[in-house]
N, C-alpha and C positions, 0 to 999 in steps of 0.2 A: 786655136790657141788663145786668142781675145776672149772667147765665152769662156774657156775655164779659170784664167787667169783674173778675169772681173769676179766668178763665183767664187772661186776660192777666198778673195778677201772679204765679200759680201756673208755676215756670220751675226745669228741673233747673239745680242749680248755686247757688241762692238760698233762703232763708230766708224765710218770709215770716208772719207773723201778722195773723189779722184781729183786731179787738179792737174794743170797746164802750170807750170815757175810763170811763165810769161803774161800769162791772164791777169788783167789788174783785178777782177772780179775773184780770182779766186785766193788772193791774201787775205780778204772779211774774213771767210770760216775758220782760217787759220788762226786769225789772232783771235775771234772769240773762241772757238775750242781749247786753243793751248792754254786761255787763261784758267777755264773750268779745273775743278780735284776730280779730274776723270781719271781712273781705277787706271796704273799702269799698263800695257798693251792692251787697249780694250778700245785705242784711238789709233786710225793710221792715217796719212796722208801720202796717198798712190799717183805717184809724179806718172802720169801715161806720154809725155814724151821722151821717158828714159828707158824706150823702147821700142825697135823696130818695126811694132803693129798699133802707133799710135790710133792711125784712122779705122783699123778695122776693131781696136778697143774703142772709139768714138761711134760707131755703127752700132756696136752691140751696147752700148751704155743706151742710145737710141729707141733702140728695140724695148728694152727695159722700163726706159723712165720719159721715151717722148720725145727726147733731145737731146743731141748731139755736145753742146757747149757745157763749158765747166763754169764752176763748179759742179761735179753731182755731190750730194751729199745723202749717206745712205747712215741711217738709223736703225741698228739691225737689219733684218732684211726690208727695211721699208727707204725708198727714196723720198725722200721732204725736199728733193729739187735744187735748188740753187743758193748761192748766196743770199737774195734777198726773201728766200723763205725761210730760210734758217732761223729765224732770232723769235718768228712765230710761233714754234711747235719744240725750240730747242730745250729748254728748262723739262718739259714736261714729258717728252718721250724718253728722255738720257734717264729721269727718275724710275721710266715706268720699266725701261731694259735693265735696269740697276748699275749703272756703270757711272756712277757717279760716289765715291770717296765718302 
């Protein structure tokens, strides 16, 4: 249920973060994303504790990207990793998916 649930929102062309409310790590991606003209649903932020398979979506995020802790931040299908890789690769991948306004 965790692996279809993380692929299904993992989609070229969209943004998308998983994030814990609780993580002080993972409010950066929020506010620089939400400031961006990023193209209407083309950006989601996937609370994984507002649901009963936090740890086994933690596992399979794992599998995926390496690591367990939030933020992930997936760029189409590509994970650029965490909060403090974000701000590296963000201007110029969001151009290259075209989801930026």
């Amino acid at each position: 249920m965790a692996q279809e649930s993380v692929n299904c929102k993992i989609q070229a062309g969209k943004v998308v973060v998983f994030i814990k409310p609780t993580c002080p790590f993972c409010s950066r991606p929020q506010e620089i994303l939400s400031q961006l003209p990023i193209k209407q649903g083309l950006l989601e932020f996937v609370n994984i504790t507002a649901t009963s398979c936090t740890n086994e979506i933690q596992n399979y995020l794992e599998q995926l990207t390496g690591a367990r802790t939030g933020p992930r931040v997936f760029i189409g299908k590509d994970c650029i990793g965490r909060s403090s890789d974000l701000s590296r690769e963000l201007l110029m991948r969001l151009k290259q998916i075209g989801v930026l306004q």
